[in-house]
N, C-alpha and C positions, 0 to 999 in steps of 0.2 A: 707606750701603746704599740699594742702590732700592728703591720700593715697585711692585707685582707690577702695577700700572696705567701704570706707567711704560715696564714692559720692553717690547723689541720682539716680535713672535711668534714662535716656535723654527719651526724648519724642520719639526719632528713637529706642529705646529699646518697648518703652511701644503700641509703633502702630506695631511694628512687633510680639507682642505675644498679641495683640489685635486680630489683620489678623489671624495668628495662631489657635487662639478659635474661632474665625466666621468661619473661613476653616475647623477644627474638628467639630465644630457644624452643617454645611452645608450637611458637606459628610454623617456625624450621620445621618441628617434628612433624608436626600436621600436613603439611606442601607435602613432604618426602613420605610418608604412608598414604595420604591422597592420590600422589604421581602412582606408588606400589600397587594401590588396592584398582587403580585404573588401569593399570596394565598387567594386571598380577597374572592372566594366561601366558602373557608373552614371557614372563617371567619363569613361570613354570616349565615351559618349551625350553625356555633355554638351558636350563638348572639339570633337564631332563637330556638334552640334548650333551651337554657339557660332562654331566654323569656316565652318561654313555662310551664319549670319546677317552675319558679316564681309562675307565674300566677296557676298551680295548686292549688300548697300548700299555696297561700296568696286569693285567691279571691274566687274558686271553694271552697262551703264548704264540699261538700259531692263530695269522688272519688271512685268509687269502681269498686272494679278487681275478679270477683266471688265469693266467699263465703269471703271477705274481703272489707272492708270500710276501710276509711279517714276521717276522719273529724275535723273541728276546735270546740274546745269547745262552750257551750252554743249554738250548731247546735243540732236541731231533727237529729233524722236519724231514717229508718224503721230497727228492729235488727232482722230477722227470728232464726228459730232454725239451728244451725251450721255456723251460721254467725259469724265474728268478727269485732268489731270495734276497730278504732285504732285513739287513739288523734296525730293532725300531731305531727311532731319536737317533740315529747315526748315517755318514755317508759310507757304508760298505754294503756292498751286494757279490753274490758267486752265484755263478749259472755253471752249466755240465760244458766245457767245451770239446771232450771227446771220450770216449770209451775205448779200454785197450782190452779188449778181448784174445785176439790170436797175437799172438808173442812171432809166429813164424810165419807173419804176413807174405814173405817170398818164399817159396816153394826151397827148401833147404837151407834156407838163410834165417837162425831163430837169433831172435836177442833174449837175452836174462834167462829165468829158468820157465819151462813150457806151463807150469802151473800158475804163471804170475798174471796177475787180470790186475787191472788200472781204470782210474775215473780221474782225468783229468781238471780241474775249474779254472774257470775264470774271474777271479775274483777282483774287487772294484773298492779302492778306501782313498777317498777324497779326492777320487779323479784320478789317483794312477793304477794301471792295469796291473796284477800278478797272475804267471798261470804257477796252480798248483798239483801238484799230484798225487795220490793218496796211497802212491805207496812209499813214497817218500815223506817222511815225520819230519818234516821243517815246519819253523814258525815264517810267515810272511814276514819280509823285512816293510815294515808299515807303523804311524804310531797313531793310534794304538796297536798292537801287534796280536794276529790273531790265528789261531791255527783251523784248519777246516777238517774234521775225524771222519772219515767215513765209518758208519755204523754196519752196513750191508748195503750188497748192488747185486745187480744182475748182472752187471757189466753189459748187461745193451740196452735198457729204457729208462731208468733209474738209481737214485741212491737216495740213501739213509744218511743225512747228514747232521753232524753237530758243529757249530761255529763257538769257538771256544777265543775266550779273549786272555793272554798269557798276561 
């Protein structure tokens, strides 16, 4: 004879904690679209909202909020003087820290060749300072390393910039 710890479970065991989990799982489903269908604005708001903030920082490449930009790398951006830019999802930013327009700032005393105009930056990756210069083609020594292309300037109010990641 077996003992009743031995036996396998009868089928009237196995359909009533079957019933059991379709009954927990019904009610579950029920609570959780109840909860949905009673806050389903706030829900929408957020969905909408959340949509939104995607679509910023993945599509728009340029976002700017007064004397500050966004942008995704290898994006132009226009940089004025007191402007800053800021790579998305990353710690790096460049602002303009000087314009080299006159090469023969002393009256007879020229550096480099008289046609040579400069845009200085000040560029910023994870807290340490680089200044860079756009007539000089160096990469930032920085990791990740990035180089900043000037596009066109005026050499006194502005530049055309590309922030390029090597």
């Amino acid at each position: 004879m077996l003992d009743n710890t031995d036996q396998q479970p009868t089928n009237h065991s196995i359909k009533r904690k079957s019933f059991l989990g379709r009954l927990f799982s019904v009610k579950l489903i029920r609570i959780i679209t109840n909860f949905f269908y009673k806050f389903r604005k706030a829900f929408v708001a957020i969905v909408i909202i959340a949509t939104v903030f995607i679509a910023m920082f993945s599509f728009i490449p340029v976002i700017s909020f007064k004397n500050t930009k966004l942008v995704n790398s290898n994006t132009s951006v226009r940089l004025e003087v007191g402007q800053t830019v800021y790579l998305k999802n990353r710690k790096t930013s460049v602002t303009i820290a000087s314009f080299v327009s006159d090469v023969c700032a002393i009256p007879g005393t020229c550096f480099g060749n008289i046609n040579e105009k400069d845009v200085e930056y000040m560029v910023k990756i994870d807290g340490a300072d680089y200044v860079v210069s756009s007539a000089v083609r160096t990469t930032i020594d920085g990791t990740p390393k990035y180089k900043i292309e000037t596009e066109s300037s005026d050499y006194k109010t502005y530049a055309i910039i590309k922030i390029v990641k090597k």
